[in-house]
C-alpha positions as CSV (number, residue, x, y, z in Angstrom):
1,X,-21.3,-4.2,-1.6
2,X,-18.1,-5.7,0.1
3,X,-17.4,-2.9,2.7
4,X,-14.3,-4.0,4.6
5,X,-11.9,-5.6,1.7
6,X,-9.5,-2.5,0.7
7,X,-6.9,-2.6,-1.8
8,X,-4.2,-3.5,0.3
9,X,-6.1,-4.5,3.4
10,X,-9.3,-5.7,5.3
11,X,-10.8,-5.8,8.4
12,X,-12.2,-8.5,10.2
13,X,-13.4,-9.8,13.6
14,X,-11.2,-10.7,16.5
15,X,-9.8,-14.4,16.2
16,X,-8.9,-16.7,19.1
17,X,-5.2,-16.4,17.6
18,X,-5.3,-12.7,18.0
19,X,-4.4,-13.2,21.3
20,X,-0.8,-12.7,21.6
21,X,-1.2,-9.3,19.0
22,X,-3.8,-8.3,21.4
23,X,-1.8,-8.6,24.4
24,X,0.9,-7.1,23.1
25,X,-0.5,-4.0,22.2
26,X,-2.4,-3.3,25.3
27,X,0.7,-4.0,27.7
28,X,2.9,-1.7,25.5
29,X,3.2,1.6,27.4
30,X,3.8,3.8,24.1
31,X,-0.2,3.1,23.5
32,X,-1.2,3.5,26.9
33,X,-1.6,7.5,26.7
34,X,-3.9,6.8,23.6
35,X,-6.3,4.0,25.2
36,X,-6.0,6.2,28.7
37,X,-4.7,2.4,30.3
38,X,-2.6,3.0,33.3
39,X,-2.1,-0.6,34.3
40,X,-1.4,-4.0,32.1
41,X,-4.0,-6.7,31.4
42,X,-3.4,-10.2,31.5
43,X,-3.2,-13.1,28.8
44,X,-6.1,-14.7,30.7
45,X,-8.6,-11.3,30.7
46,X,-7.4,-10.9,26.8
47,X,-9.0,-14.5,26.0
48,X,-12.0,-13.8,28.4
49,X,-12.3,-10.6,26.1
50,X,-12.2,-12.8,22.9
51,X,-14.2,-15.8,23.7
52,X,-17.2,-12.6,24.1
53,X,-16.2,-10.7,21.3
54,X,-19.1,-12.2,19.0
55,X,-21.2,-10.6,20.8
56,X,-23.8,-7.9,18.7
57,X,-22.6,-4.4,18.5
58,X,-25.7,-3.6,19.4
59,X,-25.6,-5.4,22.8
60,X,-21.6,-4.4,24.2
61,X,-22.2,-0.7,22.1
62,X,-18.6,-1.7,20.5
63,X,-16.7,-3.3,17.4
64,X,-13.4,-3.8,18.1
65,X,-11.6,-4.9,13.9
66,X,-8.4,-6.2,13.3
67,X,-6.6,-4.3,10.0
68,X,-4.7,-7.0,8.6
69,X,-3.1,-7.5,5.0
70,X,-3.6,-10.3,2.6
71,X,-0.5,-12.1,4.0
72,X,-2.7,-12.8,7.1
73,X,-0.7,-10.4,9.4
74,X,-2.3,-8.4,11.4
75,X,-1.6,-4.8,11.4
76,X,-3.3,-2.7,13.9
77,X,-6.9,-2.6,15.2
78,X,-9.9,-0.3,14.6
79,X,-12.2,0.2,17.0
80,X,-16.3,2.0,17.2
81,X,-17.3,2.6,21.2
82,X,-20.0,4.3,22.3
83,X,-21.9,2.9,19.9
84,X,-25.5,5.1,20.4
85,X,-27.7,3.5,17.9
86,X,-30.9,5.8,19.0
87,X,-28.5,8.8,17.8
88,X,-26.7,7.2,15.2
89,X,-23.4,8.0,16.6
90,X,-20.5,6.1,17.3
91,X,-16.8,6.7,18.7
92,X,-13.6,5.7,16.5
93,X,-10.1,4.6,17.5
94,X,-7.2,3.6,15.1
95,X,-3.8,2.1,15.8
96,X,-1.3,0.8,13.7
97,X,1.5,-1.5,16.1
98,X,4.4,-1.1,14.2
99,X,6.2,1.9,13.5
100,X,7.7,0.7,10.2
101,X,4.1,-0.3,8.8
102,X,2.7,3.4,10.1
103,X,2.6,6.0,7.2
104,X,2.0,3.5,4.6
105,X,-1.6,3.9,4.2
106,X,-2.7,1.3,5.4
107,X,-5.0,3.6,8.5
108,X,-5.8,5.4,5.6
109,X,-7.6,2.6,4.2
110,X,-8.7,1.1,7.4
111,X,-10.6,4.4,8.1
112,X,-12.5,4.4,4.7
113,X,-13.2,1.0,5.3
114,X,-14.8,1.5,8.5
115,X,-16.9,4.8,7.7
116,X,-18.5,3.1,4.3
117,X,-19.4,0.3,7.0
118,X,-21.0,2.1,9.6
119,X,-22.7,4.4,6.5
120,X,-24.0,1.3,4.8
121,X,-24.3,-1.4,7.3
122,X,-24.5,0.3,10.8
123,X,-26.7,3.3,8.9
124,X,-24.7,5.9,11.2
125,X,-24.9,9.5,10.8
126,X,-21.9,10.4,12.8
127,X,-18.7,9.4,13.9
128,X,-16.3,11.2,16.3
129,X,-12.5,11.1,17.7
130,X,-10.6,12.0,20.7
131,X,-7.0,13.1,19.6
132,X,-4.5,14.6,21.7
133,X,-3.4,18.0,20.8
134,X,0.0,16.4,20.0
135,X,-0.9,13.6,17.8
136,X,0.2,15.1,14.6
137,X,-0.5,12.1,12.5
138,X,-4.0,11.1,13.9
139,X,-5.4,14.8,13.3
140,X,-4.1,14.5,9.8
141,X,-5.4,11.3,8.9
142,X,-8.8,12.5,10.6
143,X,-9.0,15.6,9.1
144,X,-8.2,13.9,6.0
145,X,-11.4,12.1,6.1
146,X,-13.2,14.9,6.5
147,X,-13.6,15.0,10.0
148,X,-13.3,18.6,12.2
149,X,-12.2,20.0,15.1
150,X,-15.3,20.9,17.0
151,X,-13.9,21.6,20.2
152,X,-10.4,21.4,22.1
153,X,-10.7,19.6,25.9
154,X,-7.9,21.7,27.8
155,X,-6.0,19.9,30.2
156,X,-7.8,16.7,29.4
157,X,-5.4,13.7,30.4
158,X,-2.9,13.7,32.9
159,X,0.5,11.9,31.3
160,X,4.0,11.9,32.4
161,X,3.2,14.0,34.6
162,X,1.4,17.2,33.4
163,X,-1.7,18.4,31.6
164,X,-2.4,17.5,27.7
165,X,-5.1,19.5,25.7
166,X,-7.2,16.7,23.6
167,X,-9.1,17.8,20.6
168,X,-12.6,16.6,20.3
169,X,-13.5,15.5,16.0
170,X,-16.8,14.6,14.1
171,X,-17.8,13.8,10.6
172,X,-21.6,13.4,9.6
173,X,-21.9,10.8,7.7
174,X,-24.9,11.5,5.9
């Protein structure tokens, strides 16, 4: 079973030439509040980053994916952290760069992709989320999948100066 080819696109590991996509998204301040960054990274900490990104999930306890179509462009980036394999239990991020490429279905798809693989490959009986109370579009394509709200984290991340309320999701896998 070929778990991370979708119809319209697939995930695969980080590439050397990612770098620049890479950087880009985690100096751009609009995802900052999302990734809970507060300070830029460097071109030369990036490539560090992906000259050890081979390394086991199993050993760093994350997978960071690119989404990318079948022109070769890379779309956004799908991440598992917190990977527990004694519990069976990971952490899941999702970002699409673009704007213009966002509502398209293409996270949609990326989010299958990724819970087939951690059901099948990873044998993982739960994933979870941290969405911001705000984040409209992220609880919809979570709750989408299936996931649900188990708990709401009040006042959870500081940003632009005052409080935001983060909701806390899980979906059991098997």
């Amino acid at each position: 079973m070929i778990t991370l080819k979708g119809k319209h696109i697939y995930l695969r590991a980080l590439e050397p030439e990612d770098l620049d996509f890479i950087h880009e998204i985690e100096n751009d301040q609009i995802f900052w509040e999302i990734s809970n960054t507060i300070t830029p990274y460097s071109k030369y900490i990036i490539k560090q980053y992906l000259e050890h990104s081979h390394k086991d999930i199993f050993e760093v306890k994350q997978l960071r994916l690119v989404i990318s179509n079948y022109q070769e462009e890379p779309i956004g980036m799908i991440d598992l952290f917190d990977f527990d394999f004694k519990n069976k239990r990971a952490g899941v991020g999702i970002l699409i760069k673009e704007s213009d490429q966002r509502q398209k279905g293409f996270g949609n798809e990326a989010l299958q992709l990724l819970k087939d693989y951690c059901k099948s490959q990873l044998a993982l009986h739960q994933l979870y989320c941290n969405i911001s109370e705000d984040n409209k579009d992220s609880l919809k394509l979570f709750k989408n999948h299936g996931f649900e709200i188990i708990g709401l984290k009040k006042d959870w991340n500081y940003i632009n100066g005052s409080h935001k309320n983060e909701y806390l999701l899980q979906i059991l896998l098997n």
